[in-house]
Backbone as CSV, one residue per row, in Angstrom:
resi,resn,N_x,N_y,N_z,CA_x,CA_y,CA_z,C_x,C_y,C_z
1,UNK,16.476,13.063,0.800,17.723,12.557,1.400,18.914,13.365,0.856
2,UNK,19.724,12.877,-0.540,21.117,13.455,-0.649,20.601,14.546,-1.417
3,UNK,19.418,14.615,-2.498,19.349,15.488,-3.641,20.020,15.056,-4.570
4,UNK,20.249,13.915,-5.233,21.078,13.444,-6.083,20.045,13.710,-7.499
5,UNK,21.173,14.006,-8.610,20.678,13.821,-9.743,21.186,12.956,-10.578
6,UNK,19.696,12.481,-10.969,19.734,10.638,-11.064,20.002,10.619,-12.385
7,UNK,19.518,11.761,-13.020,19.658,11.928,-14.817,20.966,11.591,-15.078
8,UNK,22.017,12.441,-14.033,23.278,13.375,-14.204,23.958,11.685,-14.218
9,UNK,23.562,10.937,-12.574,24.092,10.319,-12.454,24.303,9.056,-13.184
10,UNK,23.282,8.694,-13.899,22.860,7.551,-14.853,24.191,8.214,-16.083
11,UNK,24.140,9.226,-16.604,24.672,9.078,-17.632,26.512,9.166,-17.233
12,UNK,26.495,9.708,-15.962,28.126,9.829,-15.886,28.591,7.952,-15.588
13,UNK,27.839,7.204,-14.936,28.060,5.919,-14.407,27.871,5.577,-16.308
14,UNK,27.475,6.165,-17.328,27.605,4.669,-18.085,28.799,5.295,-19.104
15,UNK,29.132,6.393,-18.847,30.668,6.119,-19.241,32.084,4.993,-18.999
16,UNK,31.429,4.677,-17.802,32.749,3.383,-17.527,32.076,2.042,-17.629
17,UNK,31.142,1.819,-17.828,30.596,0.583,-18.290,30.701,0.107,-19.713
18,UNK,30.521,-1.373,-19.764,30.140,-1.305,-21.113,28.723,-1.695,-21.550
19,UNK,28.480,-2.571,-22.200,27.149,-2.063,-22.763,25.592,-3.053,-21.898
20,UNK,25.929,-4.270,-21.672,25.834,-5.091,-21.248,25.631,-4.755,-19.550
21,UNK,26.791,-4.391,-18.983,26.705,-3.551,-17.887,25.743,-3.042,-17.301
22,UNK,26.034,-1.974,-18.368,24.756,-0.480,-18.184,23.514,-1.006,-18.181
23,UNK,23.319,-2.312,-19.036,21.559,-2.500,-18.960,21.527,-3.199,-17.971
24,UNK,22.312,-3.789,-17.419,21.971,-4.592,-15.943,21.705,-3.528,-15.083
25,UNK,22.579,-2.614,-15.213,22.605,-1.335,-13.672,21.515,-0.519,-13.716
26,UNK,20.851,-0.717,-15.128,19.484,-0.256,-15.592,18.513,-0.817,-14.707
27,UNK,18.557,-2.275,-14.526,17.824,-3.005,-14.391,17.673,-3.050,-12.932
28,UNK,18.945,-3.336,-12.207,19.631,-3.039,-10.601,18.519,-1.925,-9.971
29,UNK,18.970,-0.948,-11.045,18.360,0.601,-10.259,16.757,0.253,-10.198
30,UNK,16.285,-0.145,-11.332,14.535,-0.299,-11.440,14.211,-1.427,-10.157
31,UNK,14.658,-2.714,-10.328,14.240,-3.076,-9.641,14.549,-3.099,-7.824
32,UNK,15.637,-2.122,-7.652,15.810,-1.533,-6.411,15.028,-0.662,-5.950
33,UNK,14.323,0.110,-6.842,13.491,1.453,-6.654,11.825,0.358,-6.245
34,UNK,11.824,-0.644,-6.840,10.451,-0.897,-6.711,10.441,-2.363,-5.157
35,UNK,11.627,-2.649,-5.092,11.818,-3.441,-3.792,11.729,-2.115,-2.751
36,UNK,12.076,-0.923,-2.821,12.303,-0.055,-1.861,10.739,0.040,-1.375
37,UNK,9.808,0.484,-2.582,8.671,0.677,-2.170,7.658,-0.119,-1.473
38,UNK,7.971,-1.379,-2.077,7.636,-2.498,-0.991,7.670,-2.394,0.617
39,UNK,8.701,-2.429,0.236,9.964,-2.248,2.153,9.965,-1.075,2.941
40,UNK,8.968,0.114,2.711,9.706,0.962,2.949,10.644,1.981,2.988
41,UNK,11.845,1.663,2.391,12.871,1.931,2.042,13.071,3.122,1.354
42,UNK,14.142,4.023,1.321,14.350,5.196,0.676,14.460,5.062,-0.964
43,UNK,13.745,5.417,-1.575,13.582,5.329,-3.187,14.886,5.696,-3.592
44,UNK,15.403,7.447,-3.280,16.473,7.888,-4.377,17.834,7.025,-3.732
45,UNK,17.662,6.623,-2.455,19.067,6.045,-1.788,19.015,4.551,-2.683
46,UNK,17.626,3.924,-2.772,17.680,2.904,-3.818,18.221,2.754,-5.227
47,UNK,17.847,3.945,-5.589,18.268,4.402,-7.048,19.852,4.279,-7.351
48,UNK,20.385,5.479,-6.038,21.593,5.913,-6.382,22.505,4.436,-6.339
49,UNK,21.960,3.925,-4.679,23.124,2.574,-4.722,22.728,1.697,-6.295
50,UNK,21.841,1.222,-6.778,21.204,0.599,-7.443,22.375,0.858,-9.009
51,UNK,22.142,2.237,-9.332,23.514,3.254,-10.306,24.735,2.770,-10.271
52,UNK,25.087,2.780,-8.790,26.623,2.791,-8.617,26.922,1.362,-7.850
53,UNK,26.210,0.377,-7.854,26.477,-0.926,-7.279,27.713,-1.394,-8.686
54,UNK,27.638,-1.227,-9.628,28.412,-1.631,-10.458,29.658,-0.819,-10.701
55,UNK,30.150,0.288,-10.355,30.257,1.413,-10.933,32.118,1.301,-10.899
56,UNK,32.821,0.156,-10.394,34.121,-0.622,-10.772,33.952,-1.516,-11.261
57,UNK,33.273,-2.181,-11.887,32.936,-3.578,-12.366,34.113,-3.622,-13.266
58,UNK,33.907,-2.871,-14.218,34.995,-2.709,-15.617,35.978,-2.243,-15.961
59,UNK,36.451,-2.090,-14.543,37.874,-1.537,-14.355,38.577,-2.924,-14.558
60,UNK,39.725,-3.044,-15.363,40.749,-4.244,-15.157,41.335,-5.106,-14.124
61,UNK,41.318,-6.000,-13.865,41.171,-6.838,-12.410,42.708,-6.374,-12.049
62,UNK,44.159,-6.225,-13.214,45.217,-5.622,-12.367,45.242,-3.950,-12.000
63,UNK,44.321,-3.399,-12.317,44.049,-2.008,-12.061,43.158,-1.696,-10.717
64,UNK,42.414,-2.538,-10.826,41.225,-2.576,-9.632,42.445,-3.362,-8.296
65,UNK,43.261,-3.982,-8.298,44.364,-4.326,-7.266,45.439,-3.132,-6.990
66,UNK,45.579,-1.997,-7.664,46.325,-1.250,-7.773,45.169,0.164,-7.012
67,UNK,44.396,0.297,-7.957,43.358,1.454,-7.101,43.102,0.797,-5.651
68,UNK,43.079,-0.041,-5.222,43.100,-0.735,-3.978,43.922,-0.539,-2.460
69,UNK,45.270,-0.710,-3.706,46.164,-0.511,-2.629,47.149,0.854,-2.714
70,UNK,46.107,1.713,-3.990,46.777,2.896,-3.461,45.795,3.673,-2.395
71,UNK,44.327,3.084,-2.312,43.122,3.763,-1.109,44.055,2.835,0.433
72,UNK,44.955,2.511,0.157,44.666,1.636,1.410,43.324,0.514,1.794
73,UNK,42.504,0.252,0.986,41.484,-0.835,1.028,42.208,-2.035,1.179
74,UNK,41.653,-2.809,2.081,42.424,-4.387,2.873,41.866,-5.611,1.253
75,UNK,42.658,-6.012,1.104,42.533,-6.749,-0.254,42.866,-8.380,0.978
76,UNK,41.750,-9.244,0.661,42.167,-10.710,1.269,42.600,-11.637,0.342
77,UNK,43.385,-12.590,0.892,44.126,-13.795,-0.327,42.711,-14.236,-1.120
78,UNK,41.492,-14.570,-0.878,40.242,-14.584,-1.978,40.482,-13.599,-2.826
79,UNK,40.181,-12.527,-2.417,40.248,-11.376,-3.361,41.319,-11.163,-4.420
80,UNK,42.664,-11.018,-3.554,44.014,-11.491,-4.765,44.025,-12.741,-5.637
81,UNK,42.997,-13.943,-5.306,43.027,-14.636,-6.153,41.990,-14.436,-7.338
82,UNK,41.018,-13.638,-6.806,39.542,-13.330,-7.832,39.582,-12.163,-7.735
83,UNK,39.845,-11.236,-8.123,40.173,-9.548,-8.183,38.913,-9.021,-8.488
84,UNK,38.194,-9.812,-9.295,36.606,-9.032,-10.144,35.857,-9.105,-7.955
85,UNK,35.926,-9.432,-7.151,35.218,-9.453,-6.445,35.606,-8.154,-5.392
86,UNK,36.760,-7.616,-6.098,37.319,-6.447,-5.215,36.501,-5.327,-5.522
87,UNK,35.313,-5.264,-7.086,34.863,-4.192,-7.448,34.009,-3.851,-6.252
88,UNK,33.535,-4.359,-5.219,32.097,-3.851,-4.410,32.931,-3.341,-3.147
89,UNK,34.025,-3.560,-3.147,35.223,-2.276,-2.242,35.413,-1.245,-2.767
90,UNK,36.047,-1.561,-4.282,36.140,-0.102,-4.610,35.395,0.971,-4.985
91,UNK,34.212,-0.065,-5.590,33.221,0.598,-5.966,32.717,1.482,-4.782
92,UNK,32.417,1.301,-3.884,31.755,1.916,-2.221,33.026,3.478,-2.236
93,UNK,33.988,3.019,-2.583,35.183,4.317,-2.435,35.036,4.966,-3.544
94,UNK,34.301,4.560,-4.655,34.924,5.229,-6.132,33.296,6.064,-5.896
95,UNK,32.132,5.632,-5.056,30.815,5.990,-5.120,31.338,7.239,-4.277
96,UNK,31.807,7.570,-3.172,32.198,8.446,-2.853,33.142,9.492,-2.939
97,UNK,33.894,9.176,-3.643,35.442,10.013,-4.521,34.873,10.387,-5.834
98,UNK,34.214,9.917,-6.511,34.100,10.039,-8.226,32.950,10.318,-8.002
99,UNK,31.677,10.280,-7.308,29.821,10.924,-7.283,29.391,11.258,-6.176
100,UNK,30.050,11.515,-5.269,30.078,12.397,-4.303,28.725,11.823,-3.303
101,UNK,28.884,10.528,-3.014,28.054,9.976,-2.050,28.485,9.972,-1.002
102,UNK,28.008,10.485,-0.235,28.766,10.249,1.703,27.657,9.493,2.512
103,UNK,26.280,8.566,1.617,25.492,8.452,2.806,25.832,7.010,2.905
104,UNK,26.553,6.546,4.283,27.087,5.262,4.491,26.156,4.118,4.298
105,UNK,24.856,4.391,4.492,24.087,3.455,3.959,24.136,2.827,2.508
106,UNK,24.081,4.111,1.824,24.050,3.672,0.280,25.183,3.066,-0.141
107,UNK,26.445,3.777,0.625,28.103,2.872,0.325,28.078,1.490,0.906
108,UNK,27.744,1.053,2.248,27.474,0.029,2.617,26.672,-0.997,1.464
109,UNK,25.339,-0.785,1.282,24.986,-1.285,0.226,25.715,-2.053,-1.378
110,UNK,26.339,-0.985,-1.424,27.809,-0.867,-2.844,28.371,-1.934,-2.247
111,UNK,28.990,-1.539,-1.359,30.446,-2.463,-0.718,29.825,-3.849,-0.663
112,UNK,28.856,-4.239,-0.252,28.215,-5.447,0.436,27.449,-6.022,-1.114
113,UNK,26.921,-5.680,-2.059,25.913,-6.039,-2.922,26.436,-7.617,-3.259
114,UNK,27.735,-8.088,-3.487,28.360,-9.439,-4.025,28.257,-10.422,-3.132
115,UNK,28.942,-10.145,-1.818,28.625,-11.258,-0.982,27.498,-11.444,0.104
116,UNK,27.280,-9.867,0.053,26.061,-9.771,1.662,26.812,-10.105,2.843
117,UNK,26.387,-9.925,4.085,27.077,-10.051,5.338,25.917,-10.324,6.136
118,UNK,26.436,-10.813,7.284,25.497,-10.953,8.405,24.841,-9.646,9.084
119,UNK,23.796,-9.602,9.022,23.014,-8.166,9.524,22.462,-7.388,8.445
120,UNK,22.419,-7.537,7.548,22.630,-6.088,6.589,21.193,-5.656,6.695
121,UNK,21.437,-4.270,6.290,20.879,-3.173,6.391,19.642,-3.438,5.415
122,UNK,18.491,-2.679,5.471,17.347,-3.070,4.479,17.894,-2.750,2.783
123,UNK,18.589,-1.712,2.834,19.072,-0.992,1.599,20.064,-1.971,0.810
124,UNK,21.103,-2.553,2.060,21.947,-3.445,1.636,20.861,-4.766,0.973
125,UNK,19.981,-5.086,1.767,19.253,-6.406,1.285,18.715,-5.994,0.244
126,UNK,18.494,-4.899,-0.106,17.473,-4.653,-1.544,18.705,-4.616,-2.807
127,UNK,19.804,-3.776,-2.216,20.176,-4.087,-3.451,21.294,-5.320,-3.912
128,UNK,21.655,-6.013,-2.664,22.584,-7.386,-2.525,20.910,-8.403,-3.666
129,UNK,20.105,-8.367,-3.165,18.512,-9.134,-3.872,18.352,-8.598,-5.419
130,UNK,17.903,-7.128,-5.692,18.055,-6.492,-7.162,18.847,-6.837,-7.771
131,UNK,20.457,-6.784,-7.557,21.122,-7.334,-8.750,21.213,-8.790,-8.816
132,UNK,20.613,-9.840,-7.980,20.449,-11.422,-8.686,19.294,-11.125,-9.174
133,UNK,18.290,-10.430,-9.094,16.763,-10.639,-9.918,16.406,-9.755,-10.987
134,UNK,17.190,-8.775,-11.476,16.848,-7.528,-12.150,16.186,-8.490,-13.663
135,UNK,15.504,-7.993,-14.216,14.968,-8.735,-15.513,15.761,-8.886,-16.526
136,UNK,17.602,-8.506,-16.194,18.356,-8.808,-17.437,18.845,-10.234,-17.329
137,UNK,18.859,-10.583,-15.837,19.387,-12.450,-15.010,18.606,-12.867,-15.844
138,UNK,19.155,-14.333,-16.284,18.195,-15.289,-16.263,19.005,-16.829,-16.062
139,UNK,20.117,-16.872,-15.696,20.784,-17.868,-15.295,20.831,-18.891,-14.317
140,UNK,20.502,-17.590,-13.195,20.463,-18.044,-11.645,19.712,-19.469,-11.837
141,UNK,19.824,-20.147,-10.668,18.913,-21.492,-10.385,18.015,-21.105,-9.770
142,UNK,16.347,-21.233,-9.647,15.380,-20.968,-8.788,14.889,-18.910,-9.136
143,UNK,15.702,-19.073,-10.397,15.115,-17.363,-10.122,13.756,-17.095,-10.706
144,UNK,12.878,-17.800,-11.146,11.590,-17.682,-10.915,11.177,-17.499,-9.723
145,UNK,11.604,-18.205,-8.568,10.940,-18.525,-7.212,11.298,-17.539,-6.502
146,UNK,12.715,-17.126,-7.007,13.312,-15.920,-6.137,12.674,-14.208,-6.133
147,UNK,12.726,-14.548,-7.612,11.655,-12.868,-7.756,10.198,-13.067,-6.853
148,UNK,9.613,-13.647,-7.191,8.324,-13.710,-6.183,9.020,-13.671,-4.893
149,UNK,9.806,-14.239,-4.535,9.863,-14.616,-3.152,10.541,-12.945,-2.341
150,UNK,11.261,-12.273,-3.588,11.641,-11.544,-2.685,10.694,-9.900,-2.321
151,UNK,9.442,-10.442,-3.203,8.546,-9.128,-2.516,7.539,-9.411,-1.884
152,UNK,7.488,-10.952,-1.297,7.049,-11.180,-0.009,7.696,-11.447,1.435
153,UNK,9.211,-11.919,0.991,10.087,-11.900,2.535,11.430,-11.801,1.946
154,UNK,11.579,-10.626,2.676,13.236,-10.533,1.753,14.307,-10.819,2.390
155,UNK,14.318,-10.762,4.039,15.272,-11.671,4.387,15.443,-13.359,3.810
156,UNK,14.290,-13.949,3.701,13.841,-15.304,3.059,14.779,-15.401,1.516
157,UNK,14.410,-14.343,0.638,14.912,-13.990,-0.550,16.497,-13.760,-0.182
158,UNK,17.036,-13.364,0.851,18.666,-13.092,0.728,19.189,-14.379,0.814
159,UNK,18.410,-15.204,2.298,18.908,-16.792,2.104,19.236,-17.861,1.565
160,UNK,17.913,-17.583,0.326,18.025,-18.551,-1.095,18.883,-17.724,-1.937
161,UNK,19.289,-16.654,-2.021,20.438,-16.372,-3.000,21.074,-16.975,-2.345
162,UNK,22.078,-16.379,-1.252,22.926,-17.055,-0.835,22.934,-18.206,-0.683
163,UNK,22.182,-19.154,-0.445,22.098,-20.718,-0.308,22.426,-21.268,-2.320
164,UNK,21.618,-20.266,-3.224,22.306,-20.926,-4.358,23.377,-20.612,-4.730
165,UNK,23.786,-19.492,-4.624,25.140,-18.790,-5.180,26.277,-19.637,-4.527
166,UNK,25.966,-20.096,-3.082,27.568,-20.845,-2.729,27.242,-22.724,-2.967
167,UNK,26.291,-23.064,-3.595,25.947,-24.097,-4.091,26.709,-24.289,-5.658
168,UNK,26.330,-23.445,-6.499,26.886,-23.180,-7.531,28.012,-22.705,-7.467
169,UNK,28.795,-22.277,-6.330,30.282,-21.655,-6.396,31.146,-23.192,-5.911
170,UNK,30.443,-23.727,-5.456,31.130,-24.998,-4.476,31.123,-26.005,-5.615
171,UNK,30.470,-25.967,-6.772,30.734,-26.723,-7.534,32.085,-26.470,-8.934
172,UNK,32.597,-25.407,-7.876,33.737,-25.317,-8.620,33.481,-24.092,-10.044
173,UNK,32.828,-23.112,-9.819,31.966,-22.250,-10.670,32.748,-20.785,-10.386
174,UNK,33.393,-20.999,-9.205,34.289,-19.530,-8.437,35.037,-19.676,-7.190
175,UNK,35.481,-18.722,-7.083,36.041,-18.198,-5.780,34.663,-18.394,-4.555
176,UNK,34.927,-18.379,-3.208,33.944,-18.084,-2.407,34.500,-17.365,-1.703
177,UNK,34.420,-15.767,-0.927,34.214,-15.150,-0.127,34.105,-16.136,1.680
178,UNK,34.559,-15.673,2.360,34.133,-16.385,3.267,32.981,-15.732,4.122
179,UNK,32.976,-14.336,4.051,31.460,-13.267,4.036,30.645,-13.878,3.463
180,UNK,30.226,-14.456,2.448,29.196,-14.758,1.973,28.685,-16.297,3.217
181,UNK,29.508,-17.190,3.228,29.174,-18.309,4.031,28.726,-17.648,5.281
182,UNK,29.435,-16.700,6.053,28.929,-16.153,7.290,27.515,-15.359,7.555
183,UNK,27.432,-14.756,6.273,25.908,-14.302,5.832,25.076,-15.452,5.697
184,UNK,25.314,-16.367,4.887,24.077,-17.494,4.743,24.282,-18.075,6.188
185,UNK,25.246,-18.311,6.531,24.706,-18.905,8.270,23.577,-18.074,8.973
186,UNK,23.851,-16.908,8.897,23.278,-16.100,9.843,22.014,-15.564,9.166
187,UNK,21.433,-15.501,7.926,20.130,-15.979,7.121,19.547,-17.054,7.387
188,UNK,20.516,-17.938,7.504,19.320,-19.541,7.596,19.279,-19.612,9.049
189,UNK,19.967,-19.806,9.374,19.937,-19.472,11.104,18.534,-18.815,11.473
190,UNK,18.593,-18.015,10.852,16.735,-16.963,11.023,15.371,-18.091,10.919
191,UNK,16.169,-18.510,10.402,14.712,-19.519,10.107,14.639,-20.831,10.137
192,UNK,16.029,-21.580,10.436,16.260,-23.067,10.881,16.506,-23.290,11.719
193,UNK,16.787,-22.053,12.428,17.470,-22.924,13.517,16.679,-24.051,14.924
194,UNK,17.291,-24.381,15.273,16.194,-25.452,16.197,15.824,-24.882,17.460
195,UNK,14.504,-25.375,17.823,14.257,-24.730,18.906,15.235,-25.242,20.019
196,UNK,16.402,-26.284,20.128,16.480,-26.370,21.140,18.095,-25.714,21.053
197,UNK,18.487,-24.520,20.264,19.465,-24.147,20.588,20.084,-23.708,21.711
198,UNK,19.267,-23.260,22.625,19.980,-23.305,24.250,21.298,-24.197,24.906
199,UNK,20.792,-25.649,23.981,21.600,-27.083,24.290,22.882,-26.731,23.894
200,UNK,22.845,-25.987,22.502,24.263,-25.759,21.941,24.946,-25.103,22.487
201,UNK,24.236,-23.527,23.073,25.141,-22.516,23.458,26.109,-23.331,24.704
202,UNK,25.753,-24.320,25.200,26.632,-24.690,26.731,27.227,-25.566,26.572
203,UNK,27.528,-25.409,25.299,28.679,-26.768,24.960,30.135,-26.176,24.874
């Protein structure tokens, strides 16, 4: 695919991390590389997003509002109120300005990894899935069930993140995205919805 060097790139990404970080993005990248193989999926495009899914995390939440709006990137009143959630914007711009990624898949991926969206891409689902399951988590609710679950159905696996993450955010734990709610609709939707939705559309 890009020819990326993963050596090069691992060590320039853990200059802006800190320590804690880096072993998650450790973890991101591994277990993105081995969801890829599962799926299909492009290994080094796994890798690289997997590297650089974090790769604004640790920029300062009034700095990361400022690199923002000097790219012109659309910042929403969520976002101005929770700034740490602006990193998977900038990060997608900083993956392409600062490591020289142009493959929109892998930026998509970046951009999308926090909240997920409706549709996403296999790359996006592997690595929006890798960073709730990488073996450094152990917080999540259900993440026993989730790692298994997500190398047998990984749309299935995006649903139950999302179904816990805005469970645990609704209890007053964060900000919510309103992307993320539109993604879990359109996840569970895949698999709840009723057969007699026809009835609805003609209302």
């Amino acid at each position: 695919m890009g020819n990326y060097n993963l050596t090069k790139l691992q060590k320039k990404v853990k200059k802006e991390l800190d320590a804690d970080r880096y072993h998650h993005t450790l973890g991101v990248k591994y277990t993105a590389a081995a969801l890829a193989m599962c799926y299909g999926a492009d290994l080094e495009s796994a890798q690289v997003a997997g590297l650089l899914h974090d790769c604004a995390k640790c920029i300062p939440n009034d700095r990361k509002i400022r690199m923002c709006k000097e790219r012109q990137i659309e910042i929403t009143k969520v976002e101005l109120d929770a700034p740490y959630l602006l990193h998977s914007k900038l990060g997608a711009c900083l993956a392409q300005e600062k490591y020289g990624v142009e493959d929109p898949e892998i930026l998509g991926a970046i951009q999308w990894h926090t909240t997920g969206r409706p549709n996403m891409t296999t790359l996006e689902k592997i690595i929006f899935t890798a960073d709730y399951i990488e073996p450094h988590r152990f917080k999540a609710h259900n993440l026993a069930y989730v790692r298994k679950l997500a190398f047998h159905d990984l749309n299935l696996a995006v649903c139950q993140i999302l179904e816990d993450t805005l469970h645990y955010l609704d209890s007053g734990q964060g900000e919510i995205d309103p992307m993320s709610r539109s993604a879990f609709r359109y996840y569970h939707n895949l698999f709840y919805e009723t057969e007699d939705k026809g009835d609805s559309l003609t209302t």
